[in-house]
C-alpha positions as CSV (number, residue, x, y, z in Angstrom):
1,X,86.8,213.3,-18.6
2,X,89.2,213.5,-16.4
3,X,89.1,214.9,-12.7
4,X,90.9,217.7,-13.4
5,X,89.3,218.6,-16.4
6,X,85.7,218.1,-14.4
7,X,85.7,221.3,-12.8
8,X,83.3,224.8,-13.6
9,X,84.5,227.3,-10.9
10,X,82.3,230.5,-10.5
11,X,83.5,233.0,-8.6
12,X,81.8,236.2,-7.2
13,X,84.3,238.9,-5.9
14,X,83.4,242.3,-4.5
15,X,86.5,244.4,-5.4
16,X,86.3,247.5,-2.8
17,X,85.9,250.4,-5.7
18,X,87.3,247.9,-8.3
19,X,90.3,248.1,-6.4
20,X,91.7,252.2,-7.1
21,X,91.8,253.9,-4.4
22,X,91.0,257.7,-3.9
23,X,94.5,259.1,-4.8
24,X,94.1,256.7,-8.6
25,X,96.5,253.9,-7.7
26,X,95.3,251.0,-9.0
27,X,98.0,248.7,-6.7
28,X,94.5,247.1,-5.6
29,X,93.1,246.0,-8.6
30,X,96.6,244.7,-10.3
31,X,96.6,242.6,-6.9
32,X,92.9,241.4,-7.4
33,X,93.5,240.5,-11.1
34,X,96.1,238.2,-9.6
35,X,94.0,236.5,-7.5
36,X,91.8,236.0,-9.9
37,X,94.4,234.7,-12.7
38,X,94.9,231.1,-9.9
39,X,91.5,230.6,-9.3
40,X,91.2,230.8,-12.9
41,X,86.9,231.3,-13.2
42,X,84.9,230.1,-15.8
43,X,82.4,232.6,-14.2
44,X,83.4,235.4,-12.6
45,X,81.0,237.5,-11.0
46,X,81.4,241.1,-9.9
47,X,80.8,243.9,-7.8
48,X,81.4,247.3,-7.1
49,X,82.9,247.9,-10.7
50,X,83.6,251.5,-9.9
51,X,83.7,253.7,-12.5
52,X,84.3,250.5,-15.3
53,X,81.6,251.8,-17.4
54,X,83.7,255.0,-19.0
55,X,86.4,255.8,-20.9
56,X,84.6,253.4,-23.7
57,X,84.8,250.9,-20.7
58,X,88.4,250.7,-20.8
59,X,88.1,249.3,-16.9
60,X,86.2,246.4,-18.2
61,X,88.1,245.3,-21.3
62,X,91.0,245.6,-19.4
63,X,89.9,243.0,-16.5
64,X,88.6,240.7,-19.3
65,X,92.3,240.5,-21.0
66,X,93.6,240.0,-17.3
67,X,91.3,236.9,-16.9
68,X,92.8,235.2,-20.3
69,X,90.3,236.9,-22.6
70,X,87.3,236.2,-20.9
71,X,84.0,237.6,-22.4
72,X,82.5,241.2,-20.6
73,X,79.3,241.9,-19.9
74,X,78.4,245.0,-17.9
75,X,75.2,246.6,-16.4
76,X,74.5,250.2,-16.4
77,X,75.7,252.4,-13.6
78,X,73.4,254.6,-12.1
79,X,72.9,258.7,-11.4
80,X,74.3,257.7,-7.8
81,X,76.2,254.7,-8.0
82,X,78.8,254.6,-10.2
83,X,79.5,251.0,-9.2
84,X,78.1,248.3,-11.6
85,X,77.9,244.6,-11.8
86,X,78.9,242.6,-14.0
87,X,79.9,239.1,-15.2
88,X,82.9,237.4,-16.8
89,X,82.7,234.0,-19.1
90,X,85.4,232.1,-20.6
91,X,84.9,230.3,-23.8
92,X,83.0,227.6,-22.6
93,X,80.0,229.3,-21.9
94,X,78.4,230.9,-25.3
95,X,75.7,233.6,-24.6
96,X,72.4,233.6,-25.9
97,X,70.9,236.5,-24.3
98,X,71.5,239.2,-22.1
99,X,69.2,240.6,-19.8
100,X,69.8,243.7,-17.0
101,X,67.3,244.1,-14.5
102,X,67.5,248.0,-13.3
103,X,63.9,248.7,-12.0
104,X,63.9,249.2,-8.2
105,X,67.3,247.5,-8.0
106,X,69.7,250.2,-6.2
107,X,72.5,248.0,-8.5
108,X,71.1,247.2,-11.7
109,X,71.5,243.3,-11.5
110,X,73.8,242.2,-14.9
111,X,72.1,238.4,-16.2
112,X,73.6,236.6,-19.4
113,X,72.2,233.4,-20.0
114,X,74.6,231.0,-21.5
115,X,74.7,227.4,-23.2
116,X,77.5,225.4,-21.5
117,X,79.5,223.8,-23.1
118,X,77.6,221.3,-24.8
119,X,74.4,220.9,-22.9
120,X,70.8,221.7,-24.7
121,X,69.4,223.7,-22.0
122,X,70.8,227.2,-20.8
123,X,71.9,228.7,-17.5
124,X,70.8,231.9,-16.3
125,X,73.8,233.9,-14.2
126,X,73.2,237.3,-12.7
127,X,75.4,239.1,-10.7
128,X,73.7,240.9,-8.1
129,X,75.0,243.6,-5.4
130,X,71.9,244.2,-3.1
131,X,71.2,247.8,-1.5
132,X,73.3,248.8,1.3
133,X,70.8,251.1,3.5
134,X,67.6,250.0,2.9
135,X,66.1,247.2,4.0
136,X,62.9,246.9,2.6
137,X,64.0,248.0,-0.6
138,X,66.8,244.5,-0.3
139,X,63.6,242.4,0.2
140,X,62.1,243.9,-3.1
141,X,65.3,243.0,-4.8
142,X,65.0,239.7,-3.6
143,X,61.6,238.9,-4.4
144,X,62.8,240.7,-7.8
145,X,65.8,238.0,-8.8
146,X,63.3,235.0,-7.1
147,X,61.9,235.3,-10.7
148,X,65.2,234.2,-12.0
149,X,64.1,230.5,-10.3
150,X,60.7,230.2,-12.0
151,X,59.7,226.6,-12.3
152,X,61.7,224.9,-14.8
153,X,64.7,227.3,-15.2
154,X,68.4,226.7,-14.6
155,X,70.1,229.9,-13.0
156,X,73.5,230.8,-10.6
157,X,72.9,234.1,-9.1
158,X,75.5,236.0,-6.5
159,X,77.4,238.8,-5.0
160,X,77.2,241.1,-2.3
161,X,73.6,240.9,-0.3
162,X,74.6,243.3,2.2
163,X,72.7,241.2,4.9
164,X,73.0,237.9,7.0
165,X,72.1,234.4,6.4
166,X,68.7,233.1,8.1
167,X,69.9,229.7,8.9
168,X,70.3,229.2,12.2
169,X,73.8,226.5,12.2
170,X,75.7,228.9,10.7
171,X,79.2,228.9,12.1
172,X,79.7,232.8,12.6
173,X,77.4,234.2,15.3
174,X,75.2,237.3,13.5
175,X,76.2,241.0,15.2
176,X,76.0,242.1,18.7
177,X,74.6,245.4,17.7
178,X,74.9,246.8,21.5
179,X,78.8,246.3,20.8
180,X,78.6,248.0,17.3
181,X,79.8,251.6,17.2
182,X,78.6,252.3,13.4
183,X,75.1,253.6,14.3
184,X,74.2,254.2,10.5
185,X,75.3,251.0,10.1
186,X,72.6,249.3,12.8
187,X,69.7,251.1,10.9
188,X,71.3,249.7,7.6
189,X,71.2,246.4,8.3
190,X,68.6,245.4,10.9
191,X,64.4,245.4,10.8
192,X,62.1,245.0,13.2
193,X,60.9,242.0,14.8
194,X,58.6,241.6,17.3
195,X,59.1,244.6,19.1
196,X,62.9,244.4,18.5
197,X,66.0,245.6,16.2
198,X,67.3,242.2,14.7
199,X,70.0,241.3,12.1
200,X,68.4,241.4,8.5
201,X,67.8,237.8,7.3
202,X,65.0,238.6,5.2
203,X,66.9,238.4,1.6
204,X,68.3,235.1,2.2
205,X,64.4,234.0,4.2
206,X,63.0,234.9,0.0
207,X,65.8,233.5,-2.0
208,X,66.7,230.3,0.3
209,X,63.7,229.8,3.0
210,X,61.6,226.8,2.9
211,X,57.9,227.9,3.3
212,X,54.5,226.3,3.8
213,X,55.8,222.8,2.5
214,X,57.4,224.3,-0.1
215,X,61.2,224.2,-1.3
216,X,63.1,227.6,-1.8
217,X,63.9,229.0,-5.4
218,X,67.5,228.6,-4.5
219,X,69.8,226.8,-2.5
220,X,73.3,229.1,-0.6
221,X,75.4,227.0,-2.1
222,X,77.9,227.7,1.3
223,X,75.2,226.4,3.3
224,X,74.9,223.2,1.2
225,X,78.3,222.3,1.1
226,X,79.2,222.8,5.1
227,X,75.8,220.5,5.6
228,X,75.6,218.0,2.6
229,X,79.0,217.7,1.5
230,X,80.9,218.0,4.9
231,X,83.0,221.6,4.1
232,X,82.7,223.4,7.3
233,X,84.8,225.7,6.1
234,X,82.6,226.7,3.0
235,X,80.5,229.0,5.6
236,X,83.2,231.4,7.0
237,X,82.6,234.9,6.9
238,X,83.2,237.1,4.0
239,X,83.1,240.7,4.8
240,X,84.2,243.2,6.2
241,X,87.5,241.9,6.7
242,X,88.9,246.0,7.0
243,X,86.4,247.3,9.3
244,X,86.4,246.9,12.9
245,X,83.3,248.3,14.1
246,X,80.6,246.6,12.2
247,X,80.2,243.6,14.4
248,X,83.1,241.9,12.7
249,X,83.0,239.8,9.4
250,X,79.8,238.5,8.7
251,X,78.6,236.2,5.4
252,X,77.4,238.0,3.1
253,X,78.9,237.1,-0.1
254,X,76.9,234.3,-1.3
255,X,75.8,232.3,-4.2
256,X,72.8,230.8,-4.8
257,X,71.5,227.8,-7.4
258,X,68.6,226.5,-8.1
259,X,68.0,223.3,-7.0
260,X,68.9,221.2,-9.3
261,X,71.7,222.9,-10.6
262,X,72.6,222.9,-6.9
263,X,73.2,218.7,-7.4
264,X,76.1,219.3,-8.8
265,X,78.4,221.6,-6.6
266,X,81.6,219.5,-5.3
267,X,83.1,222.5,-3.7
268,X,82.9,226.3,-1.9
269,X,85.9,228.3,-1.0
270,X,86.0,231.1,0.9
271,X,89.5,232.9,-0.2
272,X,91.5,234.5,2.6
273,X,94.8,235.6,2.9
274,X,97.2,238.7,3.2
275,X,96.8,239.6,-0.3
276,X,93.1,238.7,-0.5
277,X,93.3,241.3,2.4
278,X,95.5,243.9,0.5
279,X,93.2,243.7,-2.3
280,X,89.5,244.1,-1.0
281,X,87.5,244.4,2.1
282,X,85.3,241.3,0.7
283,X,87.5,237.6,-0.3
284,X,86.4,236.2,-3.5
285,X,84.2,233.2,-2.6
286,X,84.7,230.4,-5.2
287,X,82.0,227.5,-6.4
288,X,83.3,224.4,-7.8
289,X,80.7,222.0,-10.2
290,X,81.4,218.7,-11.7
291,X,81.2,220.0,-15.6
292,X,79.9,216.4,-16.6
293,X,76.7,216.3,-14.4
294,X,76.3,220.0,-15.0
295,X,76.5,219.7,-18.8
296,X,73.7,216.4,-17.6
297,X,71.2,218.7,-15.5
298,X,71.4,221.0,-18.3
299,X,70.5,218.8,-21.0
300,X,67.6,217.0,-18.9
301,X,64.3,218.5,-19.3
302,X,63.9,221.8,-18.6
303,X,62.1,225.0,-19.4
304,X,64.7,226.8,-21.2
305,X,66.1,229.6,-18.6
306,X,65.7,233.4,-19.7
């Protein structure tokens, strides 16, 4: 295989209101769609699919012919957010199952499970957009997907988790909230900590943390490649990069792997420029795997994921 042809990109991208803005011109989303078309995913992973689910989906089959014919799958919107997840495969990921997890999720979370090319175990994906006021209810959802990492499965979650990293060498300094003018926004996304407002860590503390010995259920695959593989850069902010009074961008797009599945990333992009800026208030943020010893994890012995 060659290098070039060793490559599985996933990409998660949090199109503000699937890029259509409030007056129906879709300028955003034709500008997204193009964004998309040269990273060219074999997973894309998305958020904040306004509205995609009616009309017969017409939204969604339209952003899978965009994406070269890529296969749709789409959770449920709910009585008060009409803004679903979802997930888009190319042809080299065949789908076995398809699982959406709604209960006490504010997004229902959208999780195919896929054979890979030719590897005899399957991968578990979920796309996942984490509540954006509550933060208790974000820790639920997190304890909620950590049963996508269950000893012996193989799974690639990500998305929006509307809260900060907990590492502590991250390169992006969390909010000063005395500075931060958006007061709904403080109670949104800080908790209480000894006696004190702090920045809410405690999704990424469930899904990534190391505790009592033990490793986490996923590795940020950002974090990974800035310390293991030398890419800095992999850990710059993702959002917002419109508003000015949140405490500036912060990262909170992020993908997460299981550990072994980890192994194999090569590469994280975070993808910033003027039309990334036209297009959303969040940059797509890109993994790169070697297929080969992804295809090898996956055929090494595992529980099958589900």
């Amino acid at each position: 295989m060659s290098e070039r042809d060793d490559k599985f990109r996933v990409a998660i991208f949090n199109v503000e209101h699937n890029g259509v803005d409030r007056d129906g011109t879709d300028h955003r989303w034709h500008l997204a769609m193009d964004i998309m078309a040269a990273i060219q995913p074999h997973l894309l992973l998305r958020q904040e699919l306004t509205r995609a689910h009616m009309h017969g989906a017409r939204a969604m089959w339209e952003e899978a012919l965009r994406l070269g014919g890529h296969r749709p799958l789409l959770a449920g919107a709910t009585p008060e957010s009409a803004n679903p997840t979802g997930v888009y495969a190319d042809r080299m990921c065949q789908p076995t199952e398809y699982f959406e997890h709604a209960t006490a999720m504010w997004h229902p979370v959208c999780n195919p499970v896929f054979r890979i090319k030719d590897a005899r175990k399957k991968l578990s994906v979920a796309s996942i957009h984490l509540c954006s006021f509550d933060p208790a209810r974000r820790a639920s959802e997190a304890k909620r997907l950590a049963t996508l990492a269950k000893p012996g499965m193989a799974a690639i979650i990500g998305g929006d988790t509307n809260s900060y990293p907990h590492t502590t060498d991250e390169t992006t300094s969390l909010p000063d909230w005395s500075a931060v003018t958006d007061r709904s926004h403080f109670g949104h996304r800080t908790v209480e900590r000894d006696g004190a407002r702090v920045s809410d860590t405690v999704p990424d503390e469930i899904l990534a943390g190391e505790h009592h010995g033990q490793p986490p259920f996923f590795v940020d695959l950002a974090h990974y490649a800035a310390t293991a593989l030398g890419q800095p850069e992999a850990v710059m902010p993702t959002a917002s990069l419109w508003r000015k009074d949140q405490g500036g961008p912060q990262r909170i797009d992020r993908i997460y792997a299981t550990p072994q599945i980890a192994s194999t990333l090569t590469k994280v992009e975070v993808v910033v420029n003027d039309e990334v800026i036209e297009a959303s208030d969040h940059p797509p943020v890109v993994a790169t795997f070697s297929l080969a010893r992804l295809c090898q994890v996956l055929s090494e012995d595992l529980t099958d994921a589900a």
